[in-house]
VMD Tcl script that builds the backbone (N, CA, C; Angstrom):
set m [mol new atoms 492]
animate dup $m
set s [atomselect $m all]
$s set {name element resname resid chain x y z} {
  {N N UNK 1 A 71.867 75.327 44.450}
  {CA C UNK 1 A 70.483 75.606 44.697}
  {C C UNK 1 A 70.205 75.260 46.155}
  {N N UNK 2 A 69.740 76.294 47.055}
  {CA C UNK 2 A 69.096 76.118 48.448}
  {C C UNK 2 A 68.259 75.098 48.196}
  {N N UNK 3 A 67.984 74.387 49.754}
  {CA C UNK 3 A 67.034 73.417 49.812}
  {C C UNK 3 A 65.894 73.878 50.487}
  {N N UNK 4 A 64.548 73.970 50.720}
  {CA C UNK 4 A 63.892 74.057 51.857}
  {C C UNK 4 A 64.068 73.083 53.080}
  {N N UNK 5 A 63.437 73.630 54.115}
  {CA C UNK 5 A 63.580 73.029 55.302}
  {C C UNK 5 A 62.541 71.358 55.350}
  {N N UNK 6 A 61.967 71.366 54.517}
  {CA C UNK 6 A 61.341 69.901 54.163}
  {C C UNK 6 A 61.591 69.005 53.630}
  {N N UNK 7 A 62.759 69.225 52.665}
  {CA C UNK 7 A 63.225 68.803 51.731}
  {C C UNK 7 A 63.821 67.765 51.681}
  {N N UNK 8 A 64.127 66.740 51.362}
  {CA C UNK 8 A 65.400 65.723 51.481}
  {C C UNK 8 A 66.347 65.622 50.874}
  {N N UNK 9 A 67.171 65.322 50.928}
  {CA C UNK 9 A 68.563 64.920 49.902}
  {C C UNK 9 A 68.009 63.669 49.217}
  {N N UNK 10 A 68.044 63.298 48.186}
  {CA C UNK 10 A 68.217 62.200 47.660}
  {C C UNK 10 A 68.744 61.200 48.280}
  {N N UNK 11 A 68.578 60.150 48.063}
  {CA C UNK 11 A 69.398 58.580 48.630}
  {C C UNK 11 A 70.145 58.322 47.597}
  {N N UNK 12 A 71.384 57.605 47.882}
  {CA C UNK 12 A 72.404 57.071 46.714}
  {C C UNK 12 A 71.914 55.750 46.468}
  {N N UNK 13 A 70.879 55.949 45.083}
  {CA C UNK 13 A 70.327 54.614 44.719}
  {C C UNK 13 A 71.075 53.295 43.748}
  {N N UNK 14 A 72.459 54.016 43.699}
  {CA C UNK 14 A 73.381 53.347 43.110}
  {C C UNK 14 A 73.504 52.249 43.554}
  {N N UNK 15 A 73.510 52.238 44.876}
  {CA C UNK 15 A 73.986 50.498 45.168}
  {C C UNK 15 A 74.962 50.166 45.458}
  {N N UNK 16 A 76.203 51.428 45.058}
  {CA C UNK 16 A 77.709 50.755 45.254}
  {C C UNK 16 A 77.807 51.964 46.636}
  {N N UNK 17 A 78.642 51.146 47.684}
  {CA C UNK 17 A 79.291 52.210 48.649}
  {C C UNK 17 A 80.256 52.888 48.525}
  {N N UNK 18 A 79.873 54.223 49.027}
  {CA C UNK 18 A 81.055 55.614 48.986}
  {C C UNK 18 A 82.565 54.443 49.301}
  {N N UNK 19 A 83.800 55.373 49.219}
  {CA C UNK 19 A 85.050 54.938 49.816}
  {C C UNK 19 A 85.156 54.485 50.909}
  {N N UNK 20 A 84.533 55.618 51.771}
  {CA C UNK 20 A 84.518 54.968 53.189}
  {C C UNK 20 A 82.745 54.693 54.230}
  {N N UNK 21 A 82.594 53.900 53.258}
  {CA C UNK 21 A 81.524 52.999 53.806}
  {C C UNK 21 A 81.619 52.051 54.730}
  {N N UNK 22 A 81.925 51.886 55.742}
  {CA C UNK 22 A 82.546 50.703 56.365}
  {C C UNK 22 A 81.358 50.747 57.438}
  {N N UNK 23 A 81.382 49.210 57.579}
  {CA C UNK 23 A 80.632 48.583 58.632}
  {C C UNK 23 A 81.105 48.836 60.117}
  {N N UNK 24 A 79.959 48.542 61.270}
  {CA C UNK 24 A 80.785 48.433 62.555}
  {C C UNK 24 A 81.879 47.471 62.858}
  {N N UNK 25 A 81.859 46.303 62.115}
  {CA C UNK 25 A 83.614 45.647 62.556}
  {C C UNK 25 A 84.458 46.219 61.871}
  {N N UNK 26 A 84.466 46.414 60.939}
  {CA C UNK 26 A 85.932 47.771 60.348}
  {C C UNK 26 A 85.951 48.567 61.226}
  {N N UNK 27 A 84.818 49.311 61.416}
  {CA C UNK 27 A 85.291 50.806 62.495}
  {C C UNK 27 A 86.133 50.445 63.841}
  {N N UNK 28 A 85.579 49.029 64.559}
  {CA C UNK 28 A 86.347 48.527 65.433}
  {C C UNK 28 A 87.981 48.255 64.940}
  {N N UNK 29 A 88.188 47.663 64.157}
  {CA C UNK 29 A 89.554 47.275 63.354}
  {C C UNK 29 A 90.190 48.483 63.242}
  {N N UNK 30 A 89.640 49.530 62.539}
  {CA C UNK 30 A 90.360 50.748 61.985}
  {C C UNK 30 A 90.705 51.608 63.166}
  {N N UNK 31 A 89.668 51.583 64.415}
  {CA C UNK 31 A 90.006 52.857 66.029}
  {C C UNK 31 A 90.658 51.463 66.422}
  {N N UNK 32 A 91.481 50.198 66.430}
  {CA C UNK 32 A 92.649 49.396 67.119}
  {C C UNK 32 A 93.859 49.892 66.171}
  {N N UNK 33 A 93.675 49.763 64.340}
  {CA C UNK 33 A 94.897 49.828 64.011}
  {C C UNK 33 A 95.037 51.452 64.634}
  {N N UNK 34 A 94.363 52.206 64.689}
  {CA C UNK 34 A 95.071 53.934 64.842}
  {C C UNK 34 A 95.972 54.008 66.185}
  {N N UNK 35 A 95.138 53.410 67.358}
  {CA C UNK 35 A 95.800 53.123 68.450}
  {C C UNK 35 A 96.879 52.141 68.400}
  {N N UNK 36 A 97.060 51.792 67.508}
  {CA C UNK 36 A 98.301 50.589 67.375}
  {C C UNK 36 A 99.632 51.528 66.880}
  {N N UNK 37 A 98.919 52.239 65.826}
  {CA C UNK 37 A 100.427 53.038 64.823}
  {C C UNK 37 A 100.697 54.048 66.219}
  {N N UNK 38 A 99.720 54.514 67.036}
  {CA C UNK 38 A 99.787 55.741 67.694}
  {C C UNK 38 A 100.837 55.165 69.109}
  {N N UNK 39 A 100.539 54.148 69.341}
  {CA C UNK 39 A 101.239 53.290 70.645}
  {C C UNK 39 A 102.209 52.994 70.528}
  {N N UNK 40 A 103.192 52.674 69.379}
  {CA C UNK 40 A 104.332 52.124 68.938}
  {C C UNK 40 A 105.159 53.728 68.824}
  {N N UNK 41 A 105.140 54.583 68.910}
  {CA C UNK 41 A 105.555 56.196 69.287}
  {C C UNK 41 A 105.496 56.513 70.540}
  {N N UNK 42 A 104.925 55.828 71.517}
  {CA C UNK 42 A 105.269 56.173 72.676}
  {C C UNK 42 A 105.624 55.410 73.497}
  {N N UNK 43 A 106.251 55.578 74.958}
  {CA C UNK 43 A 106.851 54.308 75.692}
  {C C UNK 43 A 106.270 53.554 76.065}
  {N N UNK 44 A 107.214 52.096 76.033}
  {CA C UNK 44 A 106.473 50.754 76.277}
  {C C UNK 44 A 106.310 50.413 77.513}
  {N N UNK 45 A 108.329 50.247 77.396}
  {CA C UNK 45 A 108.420 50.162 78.867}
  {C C UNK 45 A 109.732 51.109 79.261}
  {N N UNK 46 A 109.729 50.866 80.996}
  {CA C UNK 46 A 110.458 52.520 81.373}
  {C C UNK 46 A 111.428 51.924 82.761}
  {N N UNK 47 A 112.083 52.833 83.388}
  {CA C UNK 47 A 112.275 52.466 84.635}
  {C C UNK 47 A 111.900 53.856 85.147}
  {N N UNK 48 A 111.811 53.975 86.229}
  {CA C UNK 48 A 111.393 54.780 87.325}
  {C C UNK 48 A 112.613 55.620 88.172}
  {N N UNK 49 A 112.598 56.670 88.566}
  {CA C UNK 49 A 113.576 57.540 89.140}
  {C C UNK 49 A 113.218 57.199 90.918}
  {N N UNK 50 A 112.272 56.455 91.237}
  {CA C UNK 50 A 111.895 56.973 92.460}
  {C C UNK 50 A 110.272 57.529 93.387}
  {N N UNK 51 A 109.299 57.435 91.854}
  {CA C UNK 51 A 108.371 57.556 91.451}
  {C C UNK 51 A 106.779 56.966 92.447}
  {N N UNK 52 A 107.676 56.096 92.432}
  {CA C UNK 52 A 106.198 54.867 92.997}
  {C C UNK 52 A 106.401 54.097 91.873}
  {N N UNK 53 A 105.702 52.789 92.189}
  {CA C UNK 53 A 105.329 51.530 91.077}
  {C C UNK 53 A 104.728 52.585 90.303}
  {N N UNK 54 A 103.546 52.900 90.040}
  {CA C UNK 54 A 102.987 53.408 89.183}
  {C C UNK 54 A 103.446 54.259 88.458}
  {N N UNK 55 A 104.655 55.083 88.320}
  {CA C UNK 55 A 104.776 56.015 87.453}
  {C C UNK 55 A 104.704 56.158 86.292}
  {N N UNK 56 A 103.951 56.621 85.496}
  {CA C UNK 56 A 104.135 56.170 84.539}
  {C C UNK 56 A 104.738 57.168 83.145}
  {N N UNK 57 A 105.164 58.614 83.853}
  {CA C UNK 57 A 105.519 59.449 82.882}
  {C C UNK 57 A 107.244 59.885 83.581}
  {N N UNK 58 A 107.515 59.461 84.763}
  {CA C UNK 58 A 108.957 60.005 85.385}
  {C C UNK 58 A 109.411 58.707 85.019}
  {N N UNK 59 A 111.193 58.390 84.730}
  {CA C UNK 59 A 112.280 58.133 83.958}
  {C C UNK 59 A 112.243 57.615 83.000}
  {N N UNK 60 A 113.385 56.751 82.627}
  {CA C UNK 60 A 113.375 56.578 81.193}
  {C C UNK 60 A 112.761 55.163 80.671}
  {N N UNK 61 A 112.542 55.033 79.485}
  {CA C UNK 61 A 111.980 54.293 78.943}
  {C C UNK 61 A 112.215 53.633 77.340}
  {N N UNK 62 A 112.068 53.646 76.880}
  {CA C UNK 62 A 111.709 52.904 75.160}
  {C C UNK 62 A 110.720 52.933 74.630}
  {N N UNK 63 A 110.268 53.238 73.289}
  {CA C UNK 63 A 108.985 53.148 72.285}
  {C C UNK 63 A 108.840 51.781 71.939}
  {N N UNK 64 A 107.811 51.386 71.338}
  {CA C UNK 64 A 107.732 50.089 71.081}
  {C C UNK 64 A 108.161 49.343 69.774}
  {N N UNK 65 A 108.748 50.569 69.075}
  {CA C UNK 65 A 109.215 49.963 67.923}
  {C C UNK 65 A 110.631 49.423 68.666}
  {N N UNK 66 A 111.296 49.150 69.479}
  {CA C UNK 66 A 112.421 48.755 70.169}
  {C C UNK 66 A 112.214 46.976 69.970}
  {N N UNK 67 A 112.872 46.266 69.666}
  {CA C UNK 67 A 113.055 44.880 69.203}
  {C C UNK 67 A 111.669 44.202 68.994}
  {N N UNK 68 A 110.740 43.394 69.449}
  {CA C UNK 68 A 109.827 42.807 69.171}
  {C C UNK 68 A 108.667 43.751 68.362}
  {N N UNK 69 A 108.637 44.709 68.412}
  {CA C UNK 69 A 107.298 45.455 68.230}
  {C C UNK 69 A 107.709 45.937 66.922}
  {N N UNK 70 A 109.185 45.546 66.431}
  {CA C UNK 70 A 109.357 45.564 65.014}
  {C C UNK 70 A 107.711 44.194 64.070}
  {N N UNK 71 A 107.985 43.150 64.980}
  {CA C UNK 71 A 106.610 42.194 64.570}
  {C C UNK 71 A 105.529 42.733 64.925}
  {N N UNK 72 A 105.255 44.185 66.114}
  {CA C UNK 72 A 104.264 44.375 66.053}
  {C C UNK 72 A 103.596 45.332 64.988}
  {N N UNK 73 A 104.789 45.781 64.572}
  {CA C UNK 73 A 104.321 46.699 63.364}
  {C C UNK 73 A 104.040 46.245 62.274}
  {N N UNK 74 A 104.783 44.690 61.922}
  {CA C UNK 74 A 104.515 44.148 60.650}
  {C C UNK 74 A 102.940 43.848 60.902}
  {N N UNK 75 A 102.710 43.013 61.943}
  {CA C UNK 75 A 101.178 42.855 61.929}
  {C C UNK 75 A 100.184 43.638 61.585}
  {N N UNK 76 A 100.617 45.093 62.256}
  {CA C UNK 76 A 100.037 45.973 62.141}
  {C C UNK 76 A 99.628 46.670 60.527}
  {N N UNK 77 A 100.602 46.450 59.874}
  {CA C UNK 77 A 100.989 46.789 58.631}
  {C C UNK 77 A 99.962 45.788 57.831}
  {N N UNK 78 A 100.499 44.611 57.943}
  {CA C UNK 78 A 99.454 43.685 57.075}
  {C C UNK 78 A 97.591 43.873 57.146}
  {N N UNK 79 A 97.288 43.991 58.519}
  {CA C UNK 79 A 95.928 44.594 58.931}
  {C C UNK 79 A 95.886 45.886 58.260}
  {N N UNK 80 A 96.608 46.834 58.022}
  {CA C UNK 80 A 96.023 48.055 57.760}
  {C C UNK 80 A 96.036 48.032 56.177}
  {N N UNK 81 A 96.699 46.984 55.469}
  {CA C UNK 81 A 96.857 46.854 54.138}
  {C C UNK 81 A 95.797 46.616 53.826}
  {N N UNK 82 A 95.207 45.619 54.578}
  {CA C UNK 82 A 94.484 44.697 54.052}
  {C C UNK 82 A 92.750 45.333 54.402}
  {N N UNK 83 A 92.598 46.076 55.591}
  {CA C UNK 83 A 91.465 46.894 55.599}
  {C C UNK 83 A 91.464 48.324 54.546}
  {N N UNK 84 A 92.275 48.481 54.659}
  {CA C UNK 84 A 92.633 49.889 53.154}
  {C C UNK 84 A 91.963 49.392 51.895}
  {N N UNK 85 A 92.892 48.233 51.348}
  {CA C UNK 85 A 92.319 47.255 50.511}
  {C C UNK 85 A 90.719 47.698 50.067}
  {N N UNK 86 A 90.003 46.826 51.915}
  {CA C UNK 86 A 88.584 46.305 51.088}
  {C C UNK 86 A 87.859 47.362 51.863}
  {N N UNK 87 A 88.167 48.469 51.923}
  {CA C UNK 87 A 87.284 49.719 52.162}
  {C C UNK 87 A 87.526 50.738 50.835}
  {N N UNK 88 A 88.623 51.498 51.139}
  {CA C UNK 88 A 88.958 52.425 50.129}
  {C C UNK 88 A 88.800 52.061 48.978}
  {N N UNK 89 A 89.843 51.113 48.415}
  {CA C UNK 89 A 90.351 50.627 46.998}
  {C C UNK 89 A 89.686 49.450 46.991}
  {N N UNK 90 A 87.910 49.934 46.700}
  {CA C UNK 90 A 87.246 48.275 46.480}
  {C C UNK 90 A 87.059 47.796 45.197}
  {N N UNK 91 A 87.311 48.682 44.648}
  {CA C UNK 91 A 87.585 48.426 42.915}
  {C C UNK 91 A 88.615 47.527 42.470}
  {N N UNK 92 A 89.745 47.765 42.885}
  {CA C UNK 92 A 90.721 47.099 43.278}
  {C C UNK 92 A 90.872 46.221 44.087}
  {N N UNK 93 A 90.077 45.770 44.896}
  {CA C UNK 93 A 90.156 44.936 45.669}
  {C C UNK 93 A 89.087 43.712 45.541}
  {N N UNK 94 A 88.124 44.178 44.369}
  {CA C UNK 94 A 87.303 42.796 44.303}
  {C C UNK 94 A 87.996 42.223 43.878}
  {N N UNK 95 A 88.906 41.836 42.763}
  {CA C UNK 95 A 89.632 40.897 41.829}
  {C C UNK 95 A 90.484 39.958 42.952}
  {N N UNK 96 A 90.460 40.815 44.202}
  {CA C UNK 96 A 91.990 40.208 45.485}
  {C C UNK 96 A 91.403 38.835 46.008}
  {N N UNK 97 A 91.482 37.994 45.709}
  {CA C UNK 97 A 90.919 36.473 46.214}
  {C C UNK 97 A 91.898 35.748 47.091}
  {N N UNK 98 A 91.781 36.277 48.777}
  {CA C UNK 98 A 92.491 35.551 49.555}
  {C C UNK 98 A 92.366 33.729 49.630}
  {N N UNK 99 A 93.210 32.923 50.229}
  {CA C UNK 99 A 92.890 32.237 50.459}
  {C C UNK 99 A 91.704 31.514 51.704}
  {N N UNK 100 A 92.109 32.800 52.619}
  {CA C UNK 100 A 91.104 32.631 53.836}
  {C C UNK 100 A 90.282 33.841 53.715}
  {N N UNK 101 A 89.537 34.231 54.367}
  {CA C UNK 101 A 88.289 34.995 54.674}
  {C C UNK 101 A 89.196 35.736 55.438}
  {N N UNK 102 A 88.342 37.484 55.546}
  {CA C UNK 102 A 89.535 38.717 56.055}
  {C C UNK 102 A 89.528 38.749 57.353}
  {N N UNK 103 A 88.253 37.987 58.144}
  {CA C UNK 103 A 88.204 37.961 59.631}
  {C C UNK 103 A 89.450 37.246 59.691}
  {N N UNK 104 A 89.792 36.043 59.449}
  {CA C UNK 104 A 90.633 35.334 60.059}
  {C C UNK 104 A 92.357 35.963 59.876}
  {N N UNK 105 A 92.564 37.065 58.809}
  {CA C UNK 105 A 93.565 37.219 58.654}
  {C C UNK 105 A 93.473 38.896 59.898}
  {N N UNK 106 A 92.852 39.322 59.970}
  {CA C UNK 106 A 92.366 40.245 60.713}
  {C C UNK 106 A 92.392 40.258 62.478}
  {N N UNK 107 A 92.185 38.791 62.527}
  {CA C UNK 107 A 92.071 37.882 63.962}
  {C C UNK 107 A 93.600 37.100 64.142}
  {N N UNK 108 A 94.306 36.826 63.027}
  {CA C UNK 108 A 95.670 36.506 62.478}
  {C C UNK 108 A 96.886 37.677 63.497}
  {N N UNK 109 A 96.416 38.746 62.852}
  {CA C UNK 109 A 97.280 40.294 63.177}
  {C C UNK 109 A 96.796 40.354 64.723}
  {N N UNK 110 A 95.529 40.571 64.747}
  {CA C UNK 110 A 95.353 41.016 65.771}
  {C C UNK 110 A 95.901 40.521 67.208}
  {N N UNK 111 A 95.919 39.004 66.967}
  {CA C UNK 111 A 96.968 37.909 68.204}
  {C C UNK 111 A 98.352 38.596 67.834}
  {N N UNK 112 A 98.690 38.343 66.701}
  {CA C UNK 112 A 100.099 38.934 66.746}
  {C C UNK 112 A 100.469 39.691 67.268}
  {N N UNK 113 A 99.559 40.829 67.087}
  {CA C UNK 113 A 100.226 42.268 67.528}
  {C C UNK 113 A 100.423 41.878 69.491}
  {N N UNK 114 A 99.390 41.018 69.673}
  {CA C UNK 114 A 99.297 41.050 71.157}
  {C C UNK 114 A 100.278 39.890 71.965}
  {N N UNK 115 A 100.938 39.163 71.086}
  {CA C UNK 115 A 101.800 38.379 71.606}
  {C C UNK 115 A 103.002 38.944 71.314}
  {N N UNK 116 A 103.592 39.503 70.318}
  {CA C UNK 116 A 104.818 40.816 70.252}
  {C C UNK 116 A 104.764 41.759 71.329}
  {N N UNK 117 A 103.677 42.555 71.914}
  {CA C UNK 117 A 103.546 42.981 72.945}
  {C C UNK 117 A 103.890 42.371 74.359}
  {N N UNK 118 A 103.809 40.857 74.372}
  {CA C UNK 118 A 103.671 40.147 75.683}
  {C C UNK 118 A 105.115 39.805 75.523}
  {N N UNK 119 A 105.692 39.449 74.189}
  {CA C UNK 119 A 106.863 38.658 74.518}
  {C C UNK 119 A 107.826 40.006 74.607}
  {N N UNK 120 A 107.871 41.444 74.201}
  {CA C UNK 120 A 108.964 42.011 74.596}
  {C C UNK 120 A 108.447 42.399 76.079}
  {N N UNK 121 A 107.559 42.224 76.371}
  {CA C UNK 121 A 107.332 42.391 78.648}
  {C C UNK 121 A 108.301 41.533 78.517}
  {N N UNK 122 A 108.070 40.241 78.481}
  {CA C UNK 122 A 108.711 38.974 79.206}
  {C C UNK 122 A 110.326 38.605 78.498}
  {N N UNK 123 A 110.619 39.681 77.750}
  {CA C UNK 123 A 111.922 39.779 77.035}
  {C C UNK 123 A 112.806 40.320 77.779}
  {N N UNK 124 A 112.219 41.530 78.560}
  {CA C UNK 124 A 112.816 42.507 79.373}
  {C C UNK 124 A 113.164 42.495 80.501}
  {N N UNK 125 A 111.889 41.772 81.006}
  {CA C UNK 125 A 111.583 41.713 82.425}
  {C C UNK 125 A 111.325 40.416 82.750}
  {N N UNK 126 A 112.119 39.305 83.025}
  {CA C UNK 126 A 112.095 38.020 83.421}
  {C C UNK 126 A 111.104 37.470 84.541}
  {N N UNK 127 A 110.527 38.539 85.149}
  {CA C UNK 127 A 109.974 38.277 86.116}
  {C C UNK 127 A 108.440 38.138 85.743}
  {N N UNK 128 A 108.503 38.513 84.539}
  {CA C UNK 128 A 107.244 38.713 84.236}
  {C C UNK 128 A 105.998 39.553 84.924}
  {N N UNK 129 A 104.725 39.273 85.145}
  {CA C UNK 129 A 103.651 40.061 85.756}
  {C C UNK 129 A 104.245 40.591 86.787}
  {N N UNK 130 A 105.546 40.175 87.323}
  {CA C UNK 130 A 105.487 41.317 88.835}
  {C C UNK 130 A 106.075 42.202 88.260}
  {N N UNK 131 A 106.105 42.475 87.463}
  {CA C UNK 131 A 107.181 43.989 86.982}
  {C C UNK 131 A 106.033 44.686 86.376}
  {N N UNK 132 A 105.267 44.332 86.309}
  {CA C UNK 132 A 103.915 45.669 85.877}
  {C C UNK 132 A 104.432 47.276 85.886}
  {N N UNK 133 A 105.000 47.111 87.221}
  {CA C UNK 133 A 104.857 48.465 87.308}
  {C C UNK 133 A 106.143 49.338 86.299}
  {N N UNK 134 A 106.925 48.708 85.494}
  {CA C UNK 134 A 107.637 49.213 84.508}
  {C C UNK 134 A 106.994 49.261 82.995}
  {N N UNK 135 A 105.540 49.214 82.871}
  {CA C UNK 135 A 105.056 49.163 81.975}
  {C C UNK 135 A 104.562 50.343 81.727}
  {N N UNK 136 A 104.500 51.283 80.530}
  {CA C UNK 136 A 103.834 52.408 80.184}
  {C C UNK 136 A 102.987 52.549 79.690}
  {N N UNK 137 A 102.180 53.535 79.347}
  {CA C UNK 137 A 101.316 53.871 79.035}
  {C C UNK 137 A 101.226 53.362 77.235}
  {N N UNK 138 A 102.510 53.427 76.536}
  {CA C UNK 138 A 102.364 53.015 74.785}
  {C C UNK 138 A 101.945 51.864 75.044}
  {N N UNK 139 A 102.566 50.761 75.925}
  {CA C UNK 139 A 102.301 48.958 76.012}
  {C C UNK 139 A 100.270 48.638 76.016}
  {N N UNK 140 A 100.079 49.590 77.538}
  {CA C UNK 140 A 98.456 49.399 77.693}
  {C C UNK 140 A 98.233 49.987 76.213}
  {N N UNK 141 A 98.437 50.822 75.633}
  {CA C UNK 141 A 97.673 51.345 74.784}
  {C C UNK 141 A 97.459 50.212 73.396}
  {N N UNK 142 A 98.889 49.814 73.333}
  {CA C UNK 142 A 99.244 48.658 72.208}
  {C C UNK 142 A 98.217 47.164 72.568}
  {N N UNK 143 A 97.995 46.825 73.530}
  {CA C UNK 143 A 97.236 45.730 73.781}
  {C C UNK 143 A 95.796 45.961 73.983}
  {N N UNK 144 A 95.414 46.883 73.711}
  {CA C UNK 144 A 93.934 47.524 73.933}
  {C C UNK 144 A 93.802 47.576 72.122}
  {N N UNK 145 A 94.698 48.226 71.654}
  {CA C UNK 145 A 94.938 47.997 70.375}
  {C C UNK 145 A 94.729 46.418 69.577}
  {N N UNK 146 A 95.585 45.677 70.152}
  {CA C UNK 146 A 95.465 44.346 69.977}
  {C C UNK 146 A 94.051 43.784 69.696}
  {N N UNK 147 A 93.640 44.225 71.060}
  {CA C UNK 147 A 92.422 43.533 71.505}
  {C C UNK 147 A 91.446 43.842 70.747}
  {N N UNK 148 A 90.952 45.201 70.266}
  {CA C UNK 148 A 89.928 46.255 69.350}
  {C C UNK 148 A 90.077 45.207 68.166}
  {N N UNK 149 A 91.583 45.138 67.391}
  {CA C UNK 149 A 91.613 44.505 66.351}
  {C C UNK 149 A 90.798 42.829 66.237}
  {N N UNK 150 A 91.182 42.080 67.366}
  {CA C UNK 150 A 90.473 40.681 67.163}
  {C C UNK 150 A 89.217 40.237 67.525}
  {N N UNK 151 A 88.690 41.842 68.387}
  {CA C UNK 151 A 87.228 41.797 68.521}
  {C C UNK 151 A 86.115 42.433 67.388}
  {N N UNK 152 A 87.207 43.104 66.447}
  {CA C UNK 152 A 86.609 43.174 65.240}
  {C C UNK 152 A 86.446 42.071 64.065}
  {N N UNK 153 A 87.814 41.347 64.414}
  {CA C UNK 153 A 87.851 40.285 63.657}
  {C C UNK 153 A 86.467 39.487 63.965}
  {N N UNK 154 A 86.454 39.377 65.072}
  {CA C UNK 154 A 85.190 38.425 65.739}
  {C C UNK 154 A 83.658 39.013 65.125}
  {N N UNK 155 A 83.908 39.824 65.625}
  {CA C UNK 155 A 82.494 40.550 64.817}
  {C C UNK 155 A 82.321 40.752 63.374}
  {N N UNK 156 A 83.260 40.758 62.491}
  {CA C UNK 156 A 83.058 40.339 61.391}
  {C C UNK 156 A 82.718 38.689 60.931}
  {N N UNK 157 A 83.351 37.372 61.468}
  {CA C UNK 157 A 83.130 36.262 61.918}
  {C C UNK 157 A 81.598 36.334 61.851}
  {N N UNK 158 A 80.927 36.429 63.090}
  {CA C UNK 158 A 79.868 36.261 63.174}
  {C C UNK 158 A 78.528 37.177 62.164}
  {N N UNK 159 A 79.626 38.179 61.619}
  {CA C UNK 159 A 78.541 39.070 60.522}
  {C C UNK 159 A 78.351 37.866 58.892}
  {N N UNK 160 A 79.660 37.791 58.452}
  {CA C UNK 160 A 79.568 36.338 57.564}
  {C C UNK 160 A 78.907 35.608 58.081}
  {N N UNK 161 A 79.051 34.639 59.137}
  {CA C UNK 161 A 78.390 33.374 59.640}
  {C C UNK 161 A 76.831 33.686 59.084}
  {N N UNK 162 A 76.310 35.106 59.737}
  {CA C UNK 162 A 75.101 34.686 59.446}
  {C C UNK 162 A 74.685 34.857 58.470}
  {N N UNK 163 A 75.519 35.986 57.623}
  {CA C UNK 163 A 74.693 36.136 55.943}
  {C C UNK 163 A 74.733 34.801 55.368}
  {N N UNK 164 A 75.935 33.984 55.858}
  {CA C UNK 164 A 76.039 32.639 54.834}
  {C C UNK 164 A 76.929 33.023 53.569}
}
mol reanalyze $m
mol bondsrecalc $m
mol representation Tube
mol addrep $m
């Protein structure tokens, strides 16, 4: 049945939220984990043909699933379990009684992912920060990733804090 142009849709007076109902700190959590799965497919780190410091698409390189970022994926993995969990499958997921609250396991991953990131730099490259310029474009992307994730964590933090 057409609607008129005045018309409204109904409101869902049910009370329970659709599947993907999610708040603004999930949405933050969920655009870090995508950039996280999406970053670990492309290179971390590289060397250069000749390029300039900056190059960041001329010679060769590695993805980040290459030794440490095997932990960055587990992190990654546990965060995306665990937001799947209490978005999608909330039916299933009321009965799930962590021991801690999901910010902190959320804020848990999210360091992780970003210290797996730091320790294969400093795995590789002994020199640490002066070798920047062998860093690619998957690494920035993976620690921006990182970061999305524990600033969601945070913002969920302070969304509990205040409901009480």
């Amino acid at each position: 049945m057409a609607m008129d142009a005045g018309e409204q849709q109904p409101d869902n007076d049910s009370g329970t939220p659709g599947p993907f109902d999610i708040d603004h700190p999930e949405r933050v959590i969920a655009a870090g984990l995508i950039l996280g799965i999406i970053s670990l497919y492309l290179p971390w780190l590289g060397f250069t043909a000749g390029g300039g410091p900056f190059d960041l698409f001329g010679g060769a390189g590695f993805p980040g699933f290459a030794n440490w970022g095997i932990g960055y994926f587990i992190a990654w993995l546990v965060a995306s379990l665990l937001l799947s969990l209490r978005t999608v499958c909330r039916d299933a997921a009321d009965d799930l009684e962590l021991p801690v609250a999901d910010w902190y396991i959320f804020g848990a991953c999210g360091t992780l992912m970003g210290l797996f990131a730091l320790t294969t730099l400093e795995l590789f490259f002994p020199g640490g920060w002066a070798q920047l310029s062998h860093l690619r474009y998957g690494w920035w992307l993976g620690m921006l990733a990182a970061i999305l994730v524990v600033a969601g964590a945070l913002s969920m933090r302070r969304r509990t804090v205040h409901r009480g």
